[in-house]
C-alpha positions as CSV (number, residue, x, y, z in Angstrom):
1,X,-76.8,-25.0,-112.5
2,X,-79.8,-26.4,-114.8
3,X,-80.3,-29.6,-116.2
4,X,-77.8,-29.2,-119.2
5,X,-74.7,-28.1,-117.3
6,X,-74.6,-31.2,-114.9
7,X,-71.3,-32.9,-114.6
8,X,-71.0,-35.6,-116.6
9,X,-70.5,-37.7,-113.5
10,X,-74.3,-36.6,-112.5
11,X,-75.6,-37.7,-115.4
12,X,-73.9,-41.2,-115.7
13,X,-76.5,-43.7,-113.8
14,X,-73.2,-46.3,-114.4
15,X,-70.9,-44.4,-112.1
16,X,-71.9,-46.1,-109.4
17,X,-71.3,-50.0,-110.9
18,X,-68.0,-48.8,-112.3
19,X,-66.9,-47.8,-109.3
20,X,-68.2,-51.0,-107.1
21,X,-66.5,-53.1,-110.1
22,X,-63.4,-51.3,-109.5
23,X,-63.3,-51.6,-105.9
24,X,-64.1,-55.7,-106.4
25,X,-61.3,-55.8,-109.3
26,X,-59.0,-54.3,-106.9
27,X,-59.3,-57.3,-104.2
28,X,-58.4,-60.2,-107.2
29,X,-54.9,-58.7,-107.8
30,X,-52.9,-62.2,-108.1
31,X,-50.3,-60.5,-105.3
32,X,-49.1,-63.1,-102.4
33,X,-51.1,-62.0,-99.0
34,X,-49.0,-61.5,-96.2
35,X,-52.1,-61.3,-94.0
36,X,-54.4,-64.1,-95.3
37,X,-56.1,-65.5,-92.4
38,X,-57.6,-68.1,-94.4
39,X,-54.4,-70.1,-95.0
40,X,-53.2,-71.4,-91.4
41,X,-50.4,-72.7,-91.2
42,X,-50.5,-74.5,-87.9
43,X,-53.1,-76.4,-86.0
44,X,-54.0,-73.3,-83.6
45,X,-55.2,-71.3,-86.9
46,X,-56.9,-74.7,-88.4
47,X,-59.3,-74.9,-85.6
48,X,-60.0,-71.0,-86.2
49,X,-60.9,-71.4,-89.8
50,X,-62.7,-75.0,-88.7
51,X,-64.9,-72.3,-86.5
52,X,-65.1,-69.7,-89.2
53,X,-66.4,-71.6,-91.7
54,X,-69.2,-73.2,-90.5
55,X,-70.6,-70.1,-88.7
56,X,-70.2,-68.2,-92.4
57,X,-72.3,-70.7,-94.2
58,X,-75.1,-70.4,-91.8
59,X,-75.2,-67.1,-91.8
60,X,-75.0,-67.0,-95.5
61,X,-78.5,-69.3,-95.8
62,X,-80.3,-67.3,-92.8
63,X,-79.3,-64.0,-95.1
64,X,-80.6,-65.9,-98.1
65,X,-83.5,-66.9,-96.5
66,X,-83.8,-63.6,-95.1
67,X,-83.4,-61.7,-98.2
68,X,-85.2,-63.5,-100.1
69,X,-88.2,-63.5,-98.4
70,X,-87.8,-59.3,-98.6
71,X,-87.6,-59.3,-102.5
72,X,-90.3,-61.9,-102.4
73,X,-93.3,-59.4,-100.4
74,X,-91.8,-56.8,-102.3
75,X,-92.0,-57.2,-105.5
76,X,-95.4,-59.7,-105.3
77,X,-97.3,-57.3,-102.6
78,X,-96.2,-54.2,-104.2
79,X,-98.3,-51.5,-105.6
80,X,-99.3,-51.8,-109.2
81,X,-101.6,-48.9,-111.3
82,X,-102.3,-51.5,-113.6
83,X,-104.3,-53.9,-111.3
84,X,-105.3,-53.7,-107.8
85,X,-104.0,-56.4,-105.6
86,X,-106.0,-56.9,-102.3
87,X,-104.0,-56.4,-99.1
88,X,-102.6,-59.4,-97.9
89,X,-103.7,-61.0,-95.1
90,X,-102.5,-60.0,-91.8
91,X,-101.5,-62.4,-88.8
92,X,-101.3,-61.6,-85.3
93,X,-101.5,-64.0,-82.4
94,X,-100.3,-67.0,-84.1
95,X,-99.1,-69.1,-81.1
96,X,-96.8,-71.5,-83.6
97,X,-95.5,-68.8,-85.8
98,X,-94.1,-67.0,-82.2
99,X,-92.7,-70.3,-81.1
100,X,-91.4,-71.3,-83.9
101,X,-89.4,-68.0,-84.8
102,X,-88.8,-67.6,-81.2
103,X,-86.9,-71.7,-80.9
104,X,-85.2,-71.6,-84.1
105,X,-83.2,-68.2,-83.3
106,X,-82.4,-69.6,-80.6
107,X,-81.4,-73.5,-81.6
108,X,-79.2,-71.6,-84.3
109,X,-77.4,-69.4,-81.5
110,X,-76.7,-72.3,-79.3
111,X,-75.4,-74.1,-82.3
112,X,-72.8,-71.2,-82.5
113,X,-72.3,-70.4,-79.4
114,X,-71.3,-73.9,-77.8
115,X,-68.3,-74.7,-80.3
116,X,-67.1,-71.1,-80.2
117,X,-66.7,-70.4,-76.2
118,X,-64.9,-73.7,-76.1
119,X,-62.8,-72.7,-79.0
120,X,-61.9,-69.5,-77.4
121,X,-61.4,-70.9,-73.8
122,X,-59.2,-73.4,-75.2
123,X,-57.0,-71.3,-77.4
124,X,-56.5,-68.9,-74.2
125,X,-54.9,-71.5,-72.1
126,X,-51.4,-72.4,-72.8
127,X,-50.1,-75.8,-72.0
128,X,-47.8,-76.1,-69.3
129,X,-44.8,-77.8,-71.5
130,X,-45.0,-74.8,-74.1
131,X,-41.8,-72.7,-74.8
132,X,-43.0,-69.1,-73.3
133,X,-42.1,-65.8,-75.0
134,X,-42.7,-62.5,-73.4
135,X,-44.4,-60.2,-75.7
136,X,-44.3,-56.1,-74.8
137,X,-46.5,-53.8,-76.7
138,X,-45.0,-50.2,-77.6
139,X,-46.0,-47.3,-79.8
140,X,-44.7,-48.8,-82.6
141,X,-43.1,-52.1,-81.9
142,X,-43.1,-55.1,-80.3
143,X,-40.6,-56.2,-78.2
144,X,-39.5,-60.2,-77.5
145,X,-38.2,-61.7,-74.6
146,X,-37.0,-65.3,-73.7
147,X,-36.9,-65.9,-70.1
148,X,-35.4,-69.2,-70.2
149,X,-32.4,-68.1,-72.3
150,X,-32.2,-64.2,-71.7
151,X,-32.6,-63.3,-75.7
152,X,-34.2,-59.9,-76.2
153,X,-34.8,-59.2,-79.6
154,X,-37.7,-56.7,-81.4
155,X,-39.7,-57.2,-84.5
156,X,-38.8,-60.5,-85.1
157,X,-39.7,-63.3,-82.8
158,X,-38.2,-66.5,-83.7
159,X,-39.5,-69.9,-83.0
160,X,-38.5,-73.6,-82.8
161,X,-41.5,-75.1,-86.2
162,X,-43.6,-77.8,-84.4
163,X,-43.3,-76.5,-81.1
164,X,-46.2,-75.0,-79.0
165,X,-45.3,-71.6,-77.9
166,X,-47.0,-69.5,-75.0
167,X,-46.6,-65.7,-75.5
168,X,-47.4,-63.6,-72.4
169,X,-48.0,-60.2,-73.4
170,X,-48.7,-56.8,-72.4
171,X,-48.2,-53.4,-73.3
172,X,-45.8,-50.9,-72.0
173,X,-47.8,-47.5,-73.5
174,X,-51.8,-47.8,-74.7
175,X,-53.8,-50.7,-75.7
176,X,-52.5,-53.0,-78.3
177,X,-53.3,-56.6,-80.0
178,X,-50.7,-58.9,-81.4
179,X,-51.8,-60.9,-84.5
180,X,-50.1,-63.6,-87.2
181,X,-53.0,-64.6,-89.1
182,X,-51.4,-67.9,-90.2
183,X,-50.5,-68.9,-86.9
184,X,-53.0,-67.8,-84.9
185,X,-55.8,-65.4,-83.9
186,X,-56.1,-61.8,-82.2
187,X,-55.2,-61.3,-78.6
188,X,-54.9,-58.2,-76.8
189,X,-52.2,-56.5,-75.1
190,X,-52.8,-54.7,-72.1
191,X,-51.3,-51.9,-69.9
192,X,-50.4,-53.6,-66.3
193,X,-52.0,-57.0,-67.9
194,X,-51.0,-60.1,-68.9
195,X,-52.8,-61.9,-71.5
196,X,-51.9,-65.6,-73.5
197,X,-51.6,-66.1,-77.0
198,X,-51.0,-70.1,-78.1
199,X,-48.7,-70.1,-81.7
200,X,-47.9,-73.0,-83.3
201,X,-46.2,-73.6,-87.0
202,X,-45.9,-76.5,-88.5
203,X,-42.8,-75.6,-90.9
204,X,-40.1,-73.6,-90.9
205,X,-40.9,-70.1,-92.8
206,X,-42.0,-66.6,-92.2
207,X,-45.3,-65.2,-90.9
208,X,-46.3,-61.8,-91.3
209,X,-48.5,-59.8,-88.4
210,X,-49.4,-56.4,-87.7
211,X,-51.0,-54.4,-85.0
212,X,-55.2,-55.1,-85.1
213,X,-55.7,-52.2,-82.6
214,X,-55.6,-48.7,-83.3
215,X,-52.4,-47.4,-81.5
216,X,-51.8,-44.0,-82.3
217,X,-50.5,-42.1,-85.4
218,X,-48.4,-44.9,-86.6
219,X,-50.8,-47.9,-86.2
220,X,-50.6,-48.8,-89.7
221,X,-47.3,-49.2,-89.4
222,X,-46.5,-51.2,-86.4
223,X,-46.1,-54.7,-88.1
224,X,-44.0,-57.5,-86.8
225,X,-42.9,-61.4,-88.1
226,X,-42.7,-64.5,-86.4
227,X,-40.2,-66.7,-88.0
228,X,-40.1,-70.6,-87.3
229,X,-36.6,-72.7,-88.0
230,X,-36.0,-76.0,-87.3
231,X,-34.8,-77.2,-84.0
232,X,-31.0,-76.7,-84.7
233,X,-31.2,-73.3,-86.6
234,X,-33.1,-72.0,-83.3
235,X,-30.3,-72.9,-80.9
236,X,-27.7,-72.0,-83.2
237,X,-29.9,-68.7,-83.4
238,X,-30.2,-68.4,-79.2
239,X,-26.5,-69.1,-79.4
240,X,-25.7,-66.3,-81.5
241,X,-28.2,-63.6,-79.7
242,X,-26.6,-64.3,-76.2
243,X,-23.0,-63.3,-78.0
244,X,-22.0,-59.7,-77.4
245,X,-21.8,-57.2,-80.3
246,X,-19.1,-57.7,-82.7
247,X,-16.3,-55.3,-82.5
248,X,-15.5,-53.4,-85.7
249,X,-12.1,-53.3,-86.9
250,X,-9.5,-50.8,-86.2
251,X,-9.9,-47.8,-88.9
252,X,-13.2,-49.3,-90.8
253,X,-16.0,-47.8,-91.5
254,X,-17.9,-49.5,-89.1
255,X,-15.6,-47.9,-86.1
256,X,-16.7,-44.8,-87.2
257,X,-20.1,-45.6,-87.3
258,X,-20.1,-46.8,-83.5
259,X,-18.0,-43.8,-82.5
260,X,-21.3,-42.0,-84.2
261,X,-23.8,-44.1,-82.5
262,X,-21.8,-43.5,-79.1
263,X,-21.1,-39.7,-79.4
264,X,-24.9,-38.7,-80.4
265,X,-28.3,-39.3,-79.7
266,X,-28.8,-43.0,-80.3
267,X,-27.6,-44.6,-76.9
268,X,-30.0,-42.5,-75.2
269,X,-32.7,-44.9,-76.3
270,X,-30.9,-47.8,-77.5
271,X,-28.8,-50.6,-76.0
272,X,-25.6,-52.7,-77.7
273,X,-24.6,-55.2,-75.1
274,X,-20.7,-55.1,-74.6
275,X,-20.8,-51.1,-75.7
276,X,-23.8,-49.6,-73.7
277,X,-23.6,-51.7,-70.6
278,X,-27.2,-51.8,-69.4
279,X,-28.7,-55.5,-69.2
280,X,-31.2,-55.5,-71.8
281,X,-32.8,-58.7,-69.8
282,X,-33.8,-57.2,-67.1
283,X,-33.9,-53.4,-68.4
284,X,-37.1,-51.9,-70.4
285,X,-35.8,-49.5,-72.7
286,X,-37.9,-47.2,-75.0
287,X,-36.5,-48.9,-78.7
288,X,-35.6,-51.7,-79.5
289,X,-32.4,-53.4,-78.5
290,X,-29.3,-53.4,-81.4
291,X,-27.1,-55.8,-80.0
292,X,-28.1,-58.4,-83.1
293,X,-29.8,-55.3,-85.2
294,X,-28.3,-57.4,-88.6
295,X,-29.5,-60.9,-87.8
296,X,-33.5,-59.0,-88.1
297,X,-34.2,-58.6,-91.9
298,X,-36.6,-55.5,-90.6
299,X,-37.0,-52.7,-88.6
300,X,-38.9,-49.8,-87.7
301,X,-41.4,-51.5,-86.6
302,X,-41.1,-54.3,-89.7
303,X,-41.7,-51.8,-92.0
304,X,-38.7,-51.5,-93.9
305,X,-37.1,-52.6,-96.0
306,X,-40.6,-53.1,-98.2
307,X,-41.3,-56.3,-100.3
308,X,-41.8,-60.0,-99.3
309,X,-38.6,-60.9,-100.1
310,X,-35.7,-57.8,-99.1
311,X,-32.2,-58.0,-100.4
312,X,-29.1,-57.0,-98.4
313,X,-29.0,-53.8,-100.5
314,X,-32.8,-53.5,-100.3
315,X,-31.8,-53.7,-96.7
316,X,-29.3,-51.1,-96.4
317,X,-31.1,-49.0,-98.7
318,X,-33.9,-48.9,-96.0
319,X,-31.7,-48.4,-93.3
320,X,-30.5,-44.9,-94.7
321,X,-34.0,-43.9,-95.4
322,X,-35.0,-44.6,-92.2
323,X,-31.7,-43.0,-90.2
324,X,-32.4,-39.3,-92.7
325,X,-35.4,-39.1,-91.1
326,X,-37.4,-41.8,-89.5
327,X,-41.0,-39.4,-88.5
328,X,-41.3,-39.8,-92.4
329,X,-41.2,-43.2,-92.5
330,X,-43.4,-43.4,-88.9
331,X,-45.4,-40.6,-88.3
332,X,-45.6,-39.6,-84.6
333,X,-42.3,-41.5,-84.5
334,X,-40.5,-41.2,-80.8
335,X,-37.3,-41.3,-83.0
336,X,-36.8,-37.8,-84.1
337,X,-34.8,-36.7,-87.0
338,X,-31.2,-36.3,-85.5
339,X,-29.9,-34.4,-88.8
340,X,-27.6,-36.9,-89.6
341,X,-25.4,-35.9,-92.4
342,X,-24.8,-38.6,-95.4
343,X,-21.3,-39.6,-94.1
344,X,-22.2,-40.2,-91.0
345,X,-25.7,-42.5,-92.8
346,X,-23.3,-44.4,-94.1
347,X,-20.8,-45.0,-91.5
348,X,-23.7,-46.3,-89.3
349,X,-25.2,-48.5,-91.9
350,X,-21.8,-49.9,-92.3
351,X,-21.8,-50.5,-88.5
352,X,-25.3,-51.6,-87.7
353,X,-24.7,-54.2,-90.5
354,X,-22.2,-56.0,-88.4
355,X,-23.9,-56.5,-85.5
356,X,-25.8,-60.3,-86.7
């Protein structure tokens, strides 16, 4: 190709700008961030930012001191036809420049270091009054368990606002790491381990997490909320988990929809106290636990239904996207298409909504 048939693309010395200013405009969008680790919502994340920021703005100045000093010998030592410019002056051996670059590295380090391994070995112990919440890892979920009431729920972990909670965790399949950025920071969940995450929210609301380790196929897509409510909405909320699944009524659609769930694939994996029979508290099962499917507002691993803010139908609509065929929705998925046919979407749909 010669010089006159280059792409235009080749040609353009602003591609590259255009695309860097696309890339920045992309990060402005005015959208609400789920994810934003910067707006903690509890004093656990507070004293993360409260170590963030002062770290960032040192290492802003060293890199603008840094920098600086680059541009600096470039441009003012560099090589000019117009004028020769003696080499500048070369220094070796200086006993105060060595010290000096050698203490100040280090005073800066020190400065970081001290504050942040307290930080850290504070946030990993839990206080001994703290409400404790078992946390299991699985390719792609998370599964919640509350040993002093027997709750097992997935997805969803609800909490008491302006209480401390402890969450052991650990993983059931590969290495994982539970995070809600407004609550609190990273912590890893380990096969045959048991590590402690502190969480604390101030208010009642919802908190968004996700994965932060790469999982397997579906990592993207193993999500998960933390949702706090005030002291008397949480026990009316144990209350209601430690119920037993509400039986549908005689000839309704939601009868058929059990007899579906019972007569096919489904109970192989999943468990609805009072029609399944194992004990969910003291059973590990490989998904999530139904029992309360319709009192979670998502699933598959909190991906659906999409949005902030799902509607019942949004809800549903979800649910029979997921059920047609869920290694769509979760690639690598354990729960394998099971050919449903659109009757029998919608008897379970009108089942599964029952159970609150």
């Amino acid at each position: 190709m010669n010089r006159r048939q280059r792409p235009v693309w080749r040609r353009s010395k602003s591609a590259p700008v255009a695309l860097v200013a696309l890339a920045l405009l992309g990060a402005c969008g005015r959208v609400e961030q789920p994810l934003n680790s910067f707006d903690s919502q509890g004093p656990i994340a507070e004293r993360i930012n409260d170590l963030f920021w002062p770290v960032f703005w040192m290492a802003v100045a060293i890199f603008v001191l840094v920098q600086g000093a680059l541009l600096v010998a470039v441009f003012l030592f560099r090589e000019r036809k117009d004028r020769e410019r003696p080499e500048p002056k070369q220094t070796k051996g200086n006993k105060r420049l060595e010290l000096l670059w050698t203490v100040v590295p280090t005073l800066i380090l020190t400065a970081i270091a001290v504050p942040t391994v307290t930080t850290l070995f504070d946030l990993a112990e839990c206080p001994q009054d703290s409400m404790e919440i078992e946390v299991i890892g699985h390719q792609w979920w998370f599964e919640f368990r509350y040993p002093d009431s027997g709750v097992v729920t997935a997805n969803v972990m609800v909490i008491p606002e302006d209480t401390e909670v402890c969450a052991r965790m650990t993983s059931d399949d590969v290495l994982h790491n539970f995070w809600i950025p407004k609550l609190a920071g990273k912590r890893y969940l380990v096969p045959g381990q048991e590590t402690d995450q502190r969480l604390y929210a101030e208010d009642p609301g919802e908190y968004w997490g996700h994965c932060a380790e790469f999982c397997g196929l579906s990592h993207a897509r193993m999500r998960a909320r933390v949702v706090a409510m005030t002291e008397g909405d949480f026990d009316a909320w144990v209350g209601n988990q430690l119920l037993p699944a509400v039986t549908p009524a005689p000839g309704s659609e939601a009868e058929r929809g059990m007899e579906v769930f019972m007569g096919g694939a489904c109970i192989g994996c999943h468990i609805i106290e009072g029609v399944n029979d194992p004990d969910p508290a003291t059973l590990t099962v490989p998904a999530p636990d139904l029992t309360h499917f319709a009192s979670r507002n998502v699933f598959a691993g909190a991906t659906l239904p999409a949005g902030l803010n799902p509607t019942q139908a949004d809800w549903e609509a979800g649910l029979r996207l997921w059920l047609a065929d869920p290694p769509t929705w979760k690639p690598g998925s354990f729960m394998s298409d099971l050919g449903l046919t659109a009757d029998e979407i919608d008897a379970l749909v009108a089942y599964l909504s029952t159970l609150e």
